[in-house]
C-alpha positions in Angstrom: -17.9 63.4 4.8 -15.7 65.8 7.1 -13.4 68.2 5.7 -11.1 66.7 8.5 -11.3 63.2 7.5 -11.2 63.8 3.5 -8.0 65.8 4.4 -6.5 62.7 6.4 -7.2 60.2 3.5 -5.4 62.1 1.0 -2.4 62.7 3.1 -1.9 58.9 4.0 -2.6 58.3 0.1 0.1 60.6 -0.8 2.3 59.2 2.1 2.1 55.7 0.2 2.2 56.6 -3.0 5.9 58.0 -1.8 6.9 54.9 0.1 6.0 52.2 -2.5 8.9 53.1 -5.2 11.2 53.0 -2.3 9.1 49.5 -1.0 9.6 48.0 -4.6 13.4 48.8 -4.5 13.9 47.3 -1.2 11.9 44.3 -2.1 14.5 43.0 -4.7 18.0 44.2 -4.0 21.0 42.8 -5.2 23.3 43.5 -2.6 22.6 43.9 1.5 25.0 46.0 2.6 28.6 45.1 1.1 27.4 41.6 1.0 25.7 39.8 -2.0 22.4 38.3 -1.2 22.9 34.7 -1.5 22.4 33.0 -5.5 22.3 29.4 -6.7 24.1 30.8 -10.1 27.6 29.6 -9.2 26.9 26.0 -8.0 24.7 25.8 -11.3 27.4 27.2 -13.2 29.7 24.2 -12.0 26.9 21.2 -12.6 25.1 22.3 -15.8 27.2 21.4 -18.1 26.8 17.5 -16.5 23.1 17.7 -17.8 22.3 16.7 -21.3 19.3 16.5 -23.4 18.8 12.6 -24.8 16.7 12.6 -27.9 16.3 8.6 -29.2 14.7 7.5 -32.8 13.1 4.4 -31.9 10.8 1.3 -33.3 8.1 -0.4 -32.4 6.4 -3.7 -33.9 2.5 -2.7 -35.0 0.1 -5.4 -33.4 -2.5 -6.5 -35.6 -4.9 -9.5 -36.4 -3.0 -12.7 -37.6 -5.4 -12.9 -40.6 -3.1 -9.9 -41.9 -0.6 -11.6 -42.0 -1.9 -14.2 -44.2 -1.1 -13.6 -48.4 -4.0 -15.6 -49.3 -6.4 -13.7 -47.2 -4.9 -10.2 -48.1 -5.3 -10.9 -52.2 -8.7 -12.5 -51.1 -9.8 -9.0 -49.5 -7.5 -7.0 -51.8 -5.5 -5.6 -49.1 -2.5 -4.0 -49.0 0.5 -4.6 -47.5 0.5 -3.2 -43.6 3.3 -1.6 -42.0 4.6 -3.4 -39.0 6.6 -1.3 -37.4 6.2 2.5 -36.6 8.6 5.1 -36.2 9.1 6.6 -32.3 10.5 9.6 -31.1 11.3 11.2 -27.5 13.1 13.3 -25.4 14.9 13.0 -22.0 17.3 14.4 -20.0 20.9 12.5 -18.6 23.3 12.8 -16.1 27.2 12.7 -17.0 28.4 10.9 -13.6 32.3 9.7 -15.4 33.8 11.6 -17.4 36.9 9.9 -17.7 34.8 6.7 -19.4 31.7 8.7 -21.1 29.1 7.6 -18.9 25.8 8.9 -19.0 22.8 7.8 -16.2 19.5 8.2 -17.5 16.0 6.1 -17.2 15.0 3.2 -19.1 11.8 4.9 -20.6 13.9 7.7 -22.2 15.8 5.4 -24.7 13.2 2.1 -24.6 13.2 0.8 -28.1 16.0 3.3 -29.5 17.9 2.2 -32.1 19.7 5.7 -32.1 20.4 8.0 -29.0 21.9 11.6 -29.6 23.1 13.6 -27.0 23.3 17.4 -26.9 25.3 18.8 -24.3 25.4 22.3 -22.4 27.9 24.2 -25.2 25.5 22.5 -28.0 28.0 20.0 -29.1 25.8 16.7 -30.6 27.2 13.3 -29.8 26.1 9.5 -30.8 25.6 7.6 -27.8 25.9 3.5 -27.5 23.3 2.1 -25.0 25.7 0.0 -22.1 22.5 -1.5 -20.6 19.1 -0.8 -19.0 17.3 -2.2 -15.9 13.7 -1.6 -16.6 12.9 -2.9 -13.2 14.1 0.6 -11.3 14.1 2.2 -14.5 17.6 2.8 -14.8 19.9 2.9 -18.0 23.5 3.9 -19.0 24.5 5.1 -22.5 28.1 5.8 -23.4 29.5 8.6 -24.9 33.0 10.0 -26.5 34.7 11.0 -23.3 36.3 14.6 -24.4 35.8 17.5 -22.3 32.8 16.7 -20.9 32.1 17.5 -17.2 30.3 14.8 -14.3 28.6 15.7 -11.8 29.9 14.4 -8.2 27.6 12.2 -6.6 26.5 12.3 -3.0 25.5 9.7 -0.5 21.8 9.4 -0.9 21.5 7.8 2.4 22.4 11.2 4.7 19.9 12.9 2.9 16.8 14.1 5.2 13.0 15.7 4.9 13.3 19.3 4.3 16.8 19.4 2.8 16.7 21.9 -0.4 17.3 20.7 -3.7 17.5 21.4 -7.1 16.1 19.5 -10.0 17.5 20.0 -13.5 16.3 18.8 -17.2 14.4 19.0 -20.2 10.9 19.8 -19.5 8.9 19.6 -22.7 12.1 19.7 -25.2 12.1 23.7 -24.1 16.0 23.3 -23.0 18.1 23.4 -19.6 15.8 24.4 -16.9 16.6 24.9 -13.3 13.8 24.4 -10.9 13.8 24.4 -6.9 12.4 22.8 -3.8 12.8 20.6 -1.3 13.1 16.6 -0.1 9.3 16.1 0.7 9.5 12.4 2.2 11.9 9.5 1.6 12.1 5.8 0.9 8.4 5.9 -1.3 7.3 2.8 -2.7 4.3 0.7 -3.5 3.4 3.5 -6.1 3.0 1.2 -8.9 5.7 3.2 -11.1 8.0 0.6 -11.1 9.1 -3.1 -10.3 11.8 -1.9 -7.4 10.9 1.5 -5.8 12.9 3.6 -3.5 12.0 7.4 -4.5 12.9 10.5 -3.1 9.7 12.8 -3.2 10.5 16.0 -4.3 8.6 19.3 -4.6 10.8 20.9 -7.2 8.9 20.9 -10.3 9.9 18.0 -12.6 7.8 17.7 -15.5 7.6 15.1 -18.9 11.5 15.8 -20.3 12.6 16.2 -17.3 13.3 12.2 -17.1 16.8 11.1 -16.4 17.8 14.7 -15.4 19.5 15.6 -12.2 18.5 15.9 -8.6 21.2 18.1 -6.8 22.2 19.2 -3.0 22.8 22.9 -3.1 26.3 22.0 -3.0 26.1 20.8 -6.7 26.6 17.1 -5.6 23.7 14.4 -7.2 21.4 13.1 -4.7 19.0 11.2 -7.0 18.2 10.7 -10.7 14.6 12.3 -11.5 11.8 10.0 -13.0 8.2 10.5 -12.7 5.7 12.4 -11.3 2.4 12.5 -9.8 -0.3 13.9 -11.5 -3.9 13.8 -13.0 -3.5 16.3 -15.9 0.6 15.5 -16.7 1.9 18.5 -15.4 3.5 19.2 -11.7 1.3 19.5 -8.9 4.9 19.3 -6.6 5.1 15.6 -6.2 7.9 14.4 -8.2 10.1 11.4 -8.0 13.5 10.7 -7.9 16.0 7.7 -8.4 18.6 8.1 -4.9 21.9 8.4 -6.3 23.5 5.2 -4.4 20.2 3.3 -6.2 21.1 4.6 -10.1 25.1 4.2 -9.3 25.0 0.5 -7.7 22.9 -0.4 -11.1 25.1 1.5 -13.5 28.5 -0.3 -12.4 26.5 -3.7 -12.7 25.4 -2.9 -16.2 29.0 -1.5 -17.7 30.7 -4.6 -15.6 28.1 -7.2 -16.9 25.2 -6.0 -19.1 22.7 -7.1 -16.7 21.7 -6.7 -13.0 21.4 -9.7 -10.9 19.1 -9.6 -8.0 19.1 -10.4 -4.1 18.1 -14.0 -3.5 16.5 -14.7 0.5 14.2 -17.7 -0.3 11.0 -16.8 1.6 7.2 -15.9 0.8 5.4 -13.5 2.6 1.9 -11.8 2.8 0.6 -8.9 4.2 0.1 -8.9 8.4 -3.7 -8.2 8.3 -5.7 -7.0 11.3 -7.3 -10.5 11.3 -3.5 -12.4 11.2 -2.0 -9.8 14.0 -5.7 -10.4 16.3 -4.2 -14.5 15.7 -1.1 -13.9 16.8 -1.6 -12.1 19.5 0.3 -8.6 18.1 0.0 -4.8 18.6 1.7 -4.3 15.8 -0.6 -4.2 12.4 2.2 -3.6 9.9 4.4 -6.0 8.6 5.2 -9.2 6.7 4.2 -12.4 7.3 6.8 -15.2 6.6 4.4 -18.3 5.3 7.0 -20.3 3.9 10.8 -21.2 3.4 12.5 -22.7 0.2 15.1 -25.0 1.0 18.3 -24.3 1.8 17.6 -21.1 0.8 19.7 -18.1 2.6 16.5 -17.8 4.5 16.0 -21.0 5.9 20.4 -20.5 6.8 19.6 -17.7 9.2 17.1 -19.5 10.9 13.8 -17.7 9.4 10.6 -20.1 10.3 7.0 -19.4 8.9 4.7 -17.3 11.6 7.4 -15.1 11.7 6.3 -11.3 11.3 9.1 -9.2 9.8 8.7 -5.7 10.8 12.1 -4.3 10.3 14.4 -4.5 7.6 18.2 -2.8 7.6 16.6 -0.5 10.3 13.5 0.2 7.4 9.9 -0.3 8.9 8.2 -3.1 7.0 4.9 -1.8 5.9 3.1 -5.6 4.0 5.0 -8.5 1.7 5.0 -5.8 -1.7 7.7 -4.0 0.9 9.8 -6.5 1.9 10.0 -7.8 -1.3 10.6 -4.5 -3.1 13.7 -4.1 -0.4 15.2 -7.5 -0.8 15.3 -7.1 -4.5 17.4 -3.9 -4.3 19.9 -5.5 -2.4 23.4 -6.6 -4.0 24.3 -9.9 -4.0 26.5 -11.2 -1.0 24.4 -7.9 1.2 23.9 -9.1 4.2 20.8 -8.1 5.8 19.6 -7.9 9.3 15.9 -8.5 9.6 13.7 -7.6 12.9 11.2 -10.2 13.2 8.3 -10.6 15.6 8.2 -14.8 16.7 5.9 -15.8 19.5 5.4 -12.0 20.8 8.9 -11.2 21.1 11.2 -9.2 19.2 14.6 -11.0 17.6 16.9 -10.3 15.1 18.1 -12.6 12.3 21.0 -12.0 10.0 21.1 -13.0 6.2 23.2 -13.3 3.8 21.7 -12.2 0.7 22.6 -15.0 -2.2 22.1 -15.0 -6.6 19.4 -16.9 -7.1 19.5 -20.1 -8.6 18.5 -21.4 -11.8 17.9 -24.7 -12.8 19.1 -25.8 -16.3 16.2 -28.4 -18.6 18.9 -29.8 -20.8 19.9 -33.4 -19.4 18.0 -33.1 -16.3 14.4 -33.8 -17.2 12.8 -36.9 -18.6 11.0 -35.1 -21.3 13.2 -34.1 -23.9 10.9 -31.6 -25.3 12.4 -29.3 -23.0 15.6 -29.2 -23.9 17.5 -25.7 -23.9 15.3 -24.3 -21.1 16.8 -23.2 -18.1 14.0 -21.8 -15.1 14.0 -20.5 -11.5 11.7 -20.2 -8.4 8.9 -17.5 -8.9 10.5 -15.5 -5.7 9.9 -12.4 -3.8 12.4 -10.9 -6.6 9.8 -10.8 -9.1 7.2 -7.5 -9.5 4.6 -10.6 -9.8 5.2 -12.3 -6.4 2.5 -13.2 -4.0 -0.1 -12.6 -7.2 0.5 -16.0 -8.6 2.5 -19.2 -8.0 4.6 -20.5 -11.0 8.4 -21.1 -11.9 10.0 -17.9 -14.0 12.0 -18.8 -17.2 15.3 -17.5 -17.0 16.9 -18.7 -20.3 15.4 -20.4 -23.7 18.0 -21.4 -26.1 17.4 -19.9 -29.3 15.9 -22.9 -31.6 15.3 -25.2 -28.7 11.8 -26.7 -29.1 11.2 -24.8 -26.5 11.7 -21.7 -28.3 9.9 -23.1 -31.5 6.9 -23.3 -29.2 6.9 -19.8 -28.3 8.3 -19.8 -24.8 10.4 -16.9 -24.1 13.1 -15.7 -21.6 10.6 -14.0 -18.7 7.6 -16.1 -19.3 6.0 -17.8 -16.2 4.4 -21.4 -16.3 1.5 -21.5 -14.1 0.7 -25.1 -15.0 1.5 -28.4 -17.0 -1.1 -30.1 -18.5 -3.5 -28.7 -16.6 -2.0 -29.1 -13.0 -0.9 -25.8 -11.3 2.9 -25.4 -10.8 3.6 -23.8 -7.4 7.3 -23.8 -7.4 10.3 -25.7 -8.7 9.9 -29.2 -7.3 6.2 -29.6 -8.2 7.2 -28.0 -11.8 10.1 -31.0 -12.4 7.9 -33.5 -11.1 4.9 -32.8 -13.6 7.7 -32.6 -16.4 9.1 -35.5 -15.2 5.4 -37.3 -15.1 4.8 -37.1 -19.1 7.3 -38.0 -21.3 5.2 -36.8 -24.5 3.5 -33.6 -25.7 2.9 -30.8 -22.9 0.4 -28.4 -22.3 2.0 -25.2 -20.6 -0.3 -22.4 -19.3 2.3 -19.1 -19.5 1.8 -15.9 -18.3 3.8 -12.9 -20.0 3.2 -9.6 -19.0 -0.6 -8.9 -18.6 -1.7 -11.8 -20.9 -2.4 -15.5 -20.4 -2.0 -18.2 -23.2 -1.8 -22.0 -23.3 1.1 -23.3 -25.5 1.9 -27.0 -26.5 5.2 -28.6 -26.7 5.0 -31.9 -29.0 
């Protein structure tokens, strides 16, 4: 190699070898100038002390053959005595959003099946909290706690917020304590994830991770854009797609729990299915995405606006309507007495309907049917309200009084009959005119959850 060139190499090594401490300084200053480079530790300062750790003691009934249950066939076999319940234990994160009454926003999962919830906040005091009530349907749940010196974070209006704005996600990632992760708003309005009955998420890159549930999703002014509550992932940790509760969502939930212990649902009377290539090539449409109106209960708020079947519902409150699961994941997060304005496709041209979202209505058993053996048992149309809609036809029960024969039976508040002695139900008239038909014993196909099981009423 040239003298020359060996002589060059070493001077530009030497050259850098006297630049980089001065690179590494300049890489992480503290100050530019007079000014202080800009630090999220004062807004955090002001909102971490609204984020608490939620861990909740819980039980669980043990499922296990009925045969176990039987005396004669455990002293038979010689076999002990089985526990039937089992001890749980978890940890969340919560959000202190009134401070004035205690009020702590959090999800349903965090404190399912507690029978005691303890709350640890920023400065390490522990508190008891009382469960006010939970809607497992958007996962949402308040718990109470003493209201002295605690600090709320101020809430926001979820609906301004836009892709790209930064946030901040705080929690309790794997019971390690407060952490503070970054990111931004990475798309809006998700659903049809299959997370939950009503979805609405803000998708978020800032790393959220198991603990992190219930924690807070803030604006980089400190206010609370969205309660976080799941994420997307193969292995359980982040991969940067996390999911959070919009603030307006959790808050319209929470003052329906504390008022009355329960969350009643939007009510517009219609059922839909998806707008399939096939079904927009029939009607004579561009447009491949939307809902397909196929029928209207009576006197419904549906069939007040004016709503006929063949309509195609393609907007909703200025929301595109991507199939039926969206439409009726949208209606059901409306408040009672909302009204909504719909942009339906009839005949090839666009229109807009107004409706006025209604409770929906229950029919009570007791003195109205023929067939006494349902007395005490009050049930609804199977609507677009329910997770299950558009997957089966049936009538929902909405109350069973304790007792009742009814209840004696097994039927329980939730369940949905599918059929009477053998002949399918399809919505409330046909159910009251099959009760009607046999005044004796009846055979009632009900489905609960994932399961299926006949049950007899005599």
């Amino acid at each position: 190699m040239p003298t020359r060139l060996i002589r060059y190499i070493r001077f530009f090594c030497l050259t850098l070898a006297m630049l980089m401490p001065a690179v590494a300084r300049a890489a992480l200053p503290l100050e530019a100038g007079d000014q202080k480079l800009p630090s999220l530790a004062p807004m955090l300062g002001d909102v971490t002390p609204a984020v608490v750790n939620i861990a909740t003691e819980g039980k669980v009934k043990l499922q296990q053959s009925p045969l176990f249950a039987d005396p004669f066939f455990r002293r038979f076999f010689n076999i002990p005595n089985m526990p039937t319940e089992r001890k749980t234990q978890s940890l969340g994160s919560g959000v202190i959003v009134d401070a004035e009454r205690g009020l702590v926003l959090t999800n349903n999962h965090v404190i399912a099946n507690a029978v005691q919830i303890t709350v640890t906040l920023r400065d390490g005091r522990q508190l008891d909290a009382e469960l006010v009530g939970t809607d497992p349907e958007t996962d949402v749940a308040v718990i109470r706690v003493p209201a002295e010196n605690l600090t709320a974070i101020k809430p926001t209006n979820s609906d301004d917020l836009r892709v790209g704005d930064f946030v901040v996600a705080i929690g309790n990632p794997f019971g390690l304590g407060q952490t503070v992760t970054s990111g931004i708003i990475s798309a809006l309005s998700r659903s049809g994830l299959g997370i939950e009955g009503y979805e609405d998420f803000i998708q978020t890159d800032a790393s959220i991770n198991p603990g992190n549930s219930g924690g807070a999703l803030v604006n980089l002014k400190g206010e609370l854009v969205g309660i976080n509550t799941a994420i997307f992932s193969q292995s359980g940790g982040n991969i940067g797609i996390g999911f959070a509760i919009p603030a307006n969502l959790a808050l319209n939930i929470m003052e329906q729990l504390v008022e009355t212990g329960g969350v009643e649902r939007g009510f517009l009377g219609v059922h839909a299915q998806d707008l399939s290539p096939e079904l927009a090539e029939a009607f004579g449409l561009d447009n491949r995405r939307g809902a397909v109106i196929n029928r209207i209960m009576e006197n419904s708020p549906a069939a007040e606006a004016g709503f006929e079947p063949g309509d195609v519902v393609v907007k909703m409150n200025g929301h595109k309507i991507r199939n039926a699961g969206d439409l009726r994941n949208r209606i059901g997060l409306l408040s009672v007495n909302e009204e909504a304005v719909f942009e339906i496709l009839r005949n090839g041209e666009t229109r807009t309907i107004k409706a006025r979202i209604k409770a929906q209505e229950t029919t009570a058993a007791s003195g109205q049917y023929k067939n006494e053996r349902l007395s005490g048992l009050s049930v609804a149309e199977l609507d677009e309200s329910h997770p299950l809609y558009g997957q089966l036809e049936g009538v929902i029960i909405a109350d069973v009084e304790r007792g009742s024969p009814a209840w004696q039976a097994g039927l329980r508040t939730g369940d949905i009959i599918t059929s009477i002695n053998r002949q399918n139900v399809t919505d409330l008239q046909s159910f009251l005119t099959l009760v009607d038909q046999v005044p004796g014993s009846l055979l009632l196909r009900v489905v609960r959850g994932n399961t299926a099981a006949f049950l007899v009423i005599k």
